[in-house]
C-alpha positions, -999 to 999 in steps of 0.1 A, spaced: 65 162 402 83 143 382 112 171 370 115 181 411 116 143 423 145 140 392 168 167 406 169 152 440 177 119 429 209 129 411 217 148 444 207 116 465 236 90 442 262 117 439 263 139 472 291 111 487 318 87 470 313 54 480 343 36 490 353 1 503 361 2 543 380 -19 559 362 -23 596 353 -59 603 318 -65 619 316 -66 658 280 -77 666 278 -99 692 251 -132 689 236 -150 713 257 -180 718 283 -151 729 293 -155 767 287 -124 787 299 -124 823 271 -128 847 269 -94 859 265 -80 827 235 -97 813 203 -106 825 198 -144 832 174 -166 820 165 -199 821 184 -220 786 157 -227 760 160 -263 759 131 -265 735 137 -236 713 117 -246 682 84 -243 710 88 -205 716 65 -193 742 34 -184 733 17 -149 741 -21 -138 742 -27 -119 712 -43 -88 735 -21 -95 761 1 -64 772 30 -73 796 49 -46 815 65 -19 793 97 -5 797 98 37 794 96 47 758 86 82 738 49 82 731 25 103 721 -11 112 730 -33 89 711 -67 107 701 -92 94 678 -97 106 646 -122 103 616 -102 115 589 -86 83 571 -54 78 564 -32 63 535 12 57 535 36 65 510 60 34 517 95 25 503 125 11 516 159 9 505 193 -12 513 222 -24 506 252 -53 517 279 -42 536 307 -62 515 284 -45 483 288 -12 466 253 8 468 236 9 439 204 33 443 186 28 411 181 -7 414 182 -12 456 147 4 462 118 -8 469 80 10 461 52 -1 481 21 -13 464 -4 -20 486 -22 -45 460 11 -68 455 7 -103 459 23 -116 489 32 -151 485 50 -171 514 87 -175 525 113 -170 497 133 -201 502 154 -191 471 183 -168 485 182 -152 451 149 -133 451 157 -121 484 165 -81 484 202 -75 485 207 -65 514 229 -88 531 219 -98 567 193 -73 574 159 -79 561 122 -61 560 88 -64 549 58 -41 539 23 -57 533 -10 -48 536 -31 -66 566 -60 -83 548 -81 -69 528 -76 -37 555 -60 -1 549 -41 -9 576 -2 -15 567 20 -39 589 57 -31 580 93 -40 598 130 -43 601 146 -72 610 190 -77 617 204 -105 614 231 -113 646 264 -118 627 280 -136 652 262 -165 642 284 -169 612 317 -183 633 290 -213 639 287 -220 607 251 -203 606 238 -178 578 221 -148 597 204 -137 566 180 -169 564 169 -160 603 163 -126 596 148 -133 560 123 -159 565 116 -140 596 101 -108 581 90 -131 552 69 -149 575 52 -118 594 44 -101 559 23 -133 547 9 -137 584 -6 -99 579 -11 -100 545 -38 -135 547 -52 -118 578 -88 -127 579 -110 -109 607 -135 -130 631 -151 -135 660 -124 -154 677 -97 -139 657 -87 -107 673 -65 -80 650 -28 -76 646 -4 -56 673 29 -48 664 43 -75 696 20 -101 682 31 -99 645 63 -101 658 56 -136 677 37 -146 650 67 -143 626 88 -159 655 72 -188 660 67 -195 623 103 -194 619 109 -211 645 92 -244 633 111 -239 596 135 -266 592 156 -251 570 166 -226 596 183 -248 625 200 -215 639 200 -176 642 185 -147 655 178 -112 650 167 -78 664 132 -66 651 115 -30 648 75 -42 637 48 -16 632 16 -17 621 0 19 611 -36 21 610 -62 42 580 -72 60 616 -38 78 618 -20 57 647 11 39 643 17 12 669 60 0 675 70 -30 690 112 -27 691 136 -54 702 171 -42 697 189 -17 684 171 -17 651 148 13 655 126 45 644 122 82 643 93 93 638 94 135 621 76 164 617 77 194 598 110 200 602 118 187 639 119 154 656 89 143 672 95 107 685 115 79 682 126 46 698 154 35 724 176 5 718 176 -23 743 209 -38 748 224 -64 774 256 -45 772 276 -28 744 273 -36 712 252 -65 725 215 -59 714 179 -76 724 176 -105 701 155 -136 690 172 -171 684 169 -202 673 196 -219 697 200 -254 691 209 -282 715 244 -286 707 251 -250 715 232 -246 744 254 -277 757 290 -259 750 276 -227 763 270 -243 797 303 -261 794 320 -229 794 298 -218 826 280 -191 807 244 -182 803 219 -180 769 207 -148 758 169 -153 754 148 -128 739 111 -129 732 85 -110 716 74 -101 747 107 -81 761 101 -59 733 95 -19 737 57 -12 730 47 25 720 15 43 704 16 73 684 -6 95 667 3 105 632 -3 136 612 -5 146 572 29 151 565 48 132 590 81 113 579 87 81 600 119 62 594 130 26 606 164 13 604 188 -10 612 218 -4 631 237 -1 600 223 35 600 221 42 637 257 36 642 265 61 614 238 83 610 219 106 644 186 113 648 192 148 636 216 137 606 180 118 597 161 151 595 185 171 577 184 145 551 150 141 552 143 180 555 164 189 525 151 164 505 112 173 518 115 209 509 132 204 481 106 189 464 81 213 484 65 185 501 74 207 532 72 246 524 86 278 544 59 300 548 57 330 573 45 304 601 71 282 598 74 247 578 39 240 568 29 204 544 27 213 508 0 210 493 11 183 467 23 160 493 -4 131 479 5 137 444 43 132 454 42 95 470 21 82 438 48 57 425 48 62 384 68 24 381 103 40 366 128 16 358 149 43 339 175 48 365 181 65 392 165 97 371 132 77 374 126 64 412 88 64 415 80 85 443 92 107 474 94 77 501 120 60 480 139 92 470 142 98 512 147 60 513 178 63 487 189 93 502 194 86 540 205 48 527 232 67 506 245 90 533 244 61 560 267 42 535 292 72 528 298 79 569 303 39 573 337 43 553 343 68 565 374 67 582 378 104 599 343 113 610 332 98 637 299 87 636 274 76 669 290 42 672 329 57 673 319 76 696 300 52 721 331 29 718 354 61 728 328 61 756 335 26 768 366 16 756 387 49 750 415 25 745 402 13 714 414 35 691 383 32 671 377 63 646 355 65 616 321 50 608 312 16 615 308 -9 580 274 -29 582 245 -36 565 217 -9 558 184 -11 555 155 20 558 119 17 553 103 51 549 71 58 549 51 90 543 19 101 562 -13 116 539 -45 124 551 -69 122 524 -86 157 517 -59 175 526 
């Protein structure tokens, strides 16, 4: 494993140069002032630290999404998890922006301290084990940059965000009045907690939550234009739709204080108010070998769906996690010896398993495209779309994160 997992890892850090760009960040916030016909209204959260509340088995009305059939299965089911990331004002650094998933880790509560947070700029995510469980809650989380010409660091929204739904799943007790975790009510569990934090008077973020179960389903709750893909053996299988208000203007959740809410009505707009509730629910069922990837935008906007399974393709069969055989792509069978982390801290010549080596490798090649200036990447060519006056050309410069996470069905 270890020689095979070696020679893509060199491949992963030097397959693209990674060069400063110099594309300023666009994303729009929520104290941004849309015209009326090109938002939906809503009523201005004048108490936003009291978010509403939803039933945690309540399901609200679903927009269209990709699903699959959900059937019940025996077999259980363990994940190979790893994410990777990296600033946008930062050089990537592979060997030492990874993250392994242990599933017996310690989860303690919000890290207050900006300097134990991943660097990773204004995106965030979490991984953690729900209770005592096999069950895995994991998410992406973006922090709305526009936030910053308030005088507001979107990092501590999106941060203390995810921080807060990791230690919400991972303290999970069940009872008898205590129903389980969805995806949606993680995510307004981890809303409402930062909600009443103090040290966060402002901000907002998009949010891709999942939880995926030892019984082989994975359950997405997406606000935003953070998202996943979900693949296998060699070919797409599902994935998730952003939800915007208009361009470049995602779903989001806020913290909106009083003061802005009052100069926002003073200039006759509206708030943009997001809740767990608006977001996209979907079910799938997984299979031994599946590949799901979540992301922020910082990949989207640079990376397609299909540039995500070429990557994750070459890199699969390469280490013969995925094999040609006369049939077509079929799972190797050393796919559960390749996700067992060996805790390498050599270098990039030691990355501990195949989720982070897929992790480093589409967070590497998201990077490249975003400076670069003469490809055109998804988000060039949506604003070509829109605005063909633009003149925009290139990638798009953001922050990246990607959680990866590998599907094994024990016995096989």
């Amino acid at each position: 494993m270890a020689s095979s997992l070696r020679n893509l890892g060199i491949v992963a850090k030097y397959s693209s140069p990674f060069q400063r760009g110099l594309f300023h960040d666009r994303s729009r916030s929520a104290i941004d002032l849309l015209p009326s016909h090109t938002r939906q209204q809503s009523n201005p959260r004048t108490a936003s630290r009291h978010p509403q509340p939803i039933s945690l088995v309540t399901q609200p009305h679903l927009r269209s999404f990709h699903t699959s059939h959900i059937s019940q299965s025996t077999s259980k089911f363990t994940y190979g998890i790893a994410a990777s990331f990296t600033g946008k004002d930062r050089r990537y650094h592979p060997e030492t922006n990874v993250f392994n998933f242990n599933p017996y880790n310690h989860i303690k509560a919000r890290r207050k301290d900006k300097r134990t947070r991943p660097d990773s700029g204004q995106d965030a995510f979490f991984i953690s084990r729900i209770g005592e469980a096999s069950d895995v809650a994991l998410g992406i989380a973006d922090g709305v940059g526009g936030w910053v010409d308030s005088g507001v660091d979107p990092a501590d929204f999106a941060h203390g965000f995810c921080d807060y739904m990791a230690h919400a799943a991972y303290t999970y007790q069940p009872g008898k009045d205590v129903p389980p975790y969805t995806a949606r009510s993680l995510m307004q569990r981890g809303y409402e907690d930062i909600c009443r934090d103090e040290s966060v008077p402002a901000g907002g973020s998009t949010a891709c939550v999942a939880i995926a179960k030892e019984n082989g389903t994975l359950e997405v709750a997406n606000l935003g234009d953070s998202g996943f893909v979900q693949l296998r053996l060699n070919a797409i299988h599902n994935y998730s739709e952003p939800q915007t208000h208009a361009f470049n203007t995602p779903y989001q959740l806020s913290i909106v204080p009083e003061k802005v809410l009052k100069q926002a009505a003073t200039f006759g707009g509206t708030q943009l108010c997001d809740f767990p509730k608006d977001a996209q629910v979907s079910q799938h069922s997984l299979r031994h070998g599946d590949v799901l990837v979540f992301a922020s935008d910082g990949v989207w906007d640079n990376l397609s769906r299909q540039d995500i399974l070429r990557i994750t393709s070459r890199l699969m069969v390469g280490a013969r996690a995925w094999e040609h055989t006369e049939g077509g792509i079929a799972v190797g069978s050393s796919l559960p010896q390749f996700i067992m982390a060996d805790e390498g801290k050599g270098g990039i010549e030691d990355i501990p398993s195949l989720q982070s080596f897929l992790a480093v490798g589409i967070t590497g090649e998201a990077k490249a495209a975003s400076v670069n200036t003469k490809l055109d990447g998804p988000f060039a060519r949506e604003v070509q779309k829109y605005y063909p006056n633009e003149q925009w050309r290139g990638g798009k410069v953001d922050d990246i994160c990607v959680v990866v996470a590998i599907v094994v069905e024990e016995g096989k």
